[in-house]
N, C-alpha and C positions, 0 to 999 in steps of 0.2 A: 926355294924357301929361304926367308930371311933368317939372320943367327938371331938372338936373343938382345943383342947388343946392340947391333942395327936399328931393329923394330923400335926401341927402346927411346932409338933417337928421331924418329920421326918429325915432321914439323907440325902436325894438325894441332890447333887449341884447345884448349879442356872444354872453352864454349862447343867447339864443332863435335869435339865426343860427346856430351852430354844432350846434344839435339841427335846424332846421331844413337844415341842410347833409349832417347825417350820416343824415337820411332820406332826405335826397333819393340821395345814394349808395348806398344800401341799395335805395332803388327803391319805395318804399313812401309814398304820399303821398295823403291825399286830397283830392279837388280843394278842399272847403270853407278845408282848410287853407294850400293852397297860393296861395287868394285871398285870403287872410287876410294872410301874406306877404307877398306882393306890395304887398299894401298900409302893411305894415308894417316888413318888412327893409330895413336901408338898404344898398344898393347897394355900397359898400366893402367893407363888413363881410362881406358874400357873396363877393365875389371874396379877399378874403384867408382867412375860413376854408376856401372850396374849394381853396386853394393850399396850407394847412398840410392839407385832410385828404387830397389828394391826394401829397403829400409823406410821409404816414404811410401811407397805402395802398402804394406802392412802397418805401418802406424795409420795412415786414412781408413784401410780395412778397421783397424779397432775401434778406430772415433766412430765410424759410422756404426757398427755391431752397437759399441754401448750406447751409442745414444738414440737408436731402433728397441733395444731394451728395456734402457730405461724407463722409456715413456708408456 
């Protein structure tokens, strides 16, 4: 298991976490890829695009509630 500080430094892009984040929401991942990952994504960067794309996931949920409502 990596230290904290390690993981930290990884070399993956914020592009490559963010594609790797909006499959993993979609649900569609295969395992080769997701070892890949693992070994690759640095840990921060995971946890902040899971927070903007689950931020984006609920802001769409609302536009659409209000505006199925509205009408």
């Amino acid at each position: 298991m990596d230290d904290p500080e390690k993981a930290s430094r990884r070399k993956a892009s914020f592009g490559a976490t963010v594609k790797a984040v909006f499959w993993s929401f979609f649900g569609v991942r295969k395992r080769s890829d997701y070892e890949k990952d693992a070994q690759q994504l640095n840990p921060v960067h995971v946890i902040i695009a899971g927070l903007i794309g689950a931020a984006i996931f609920i802001v769409t949920l609302l536009v659409i509630v209000n505006s199925v409502v509205s009408k």
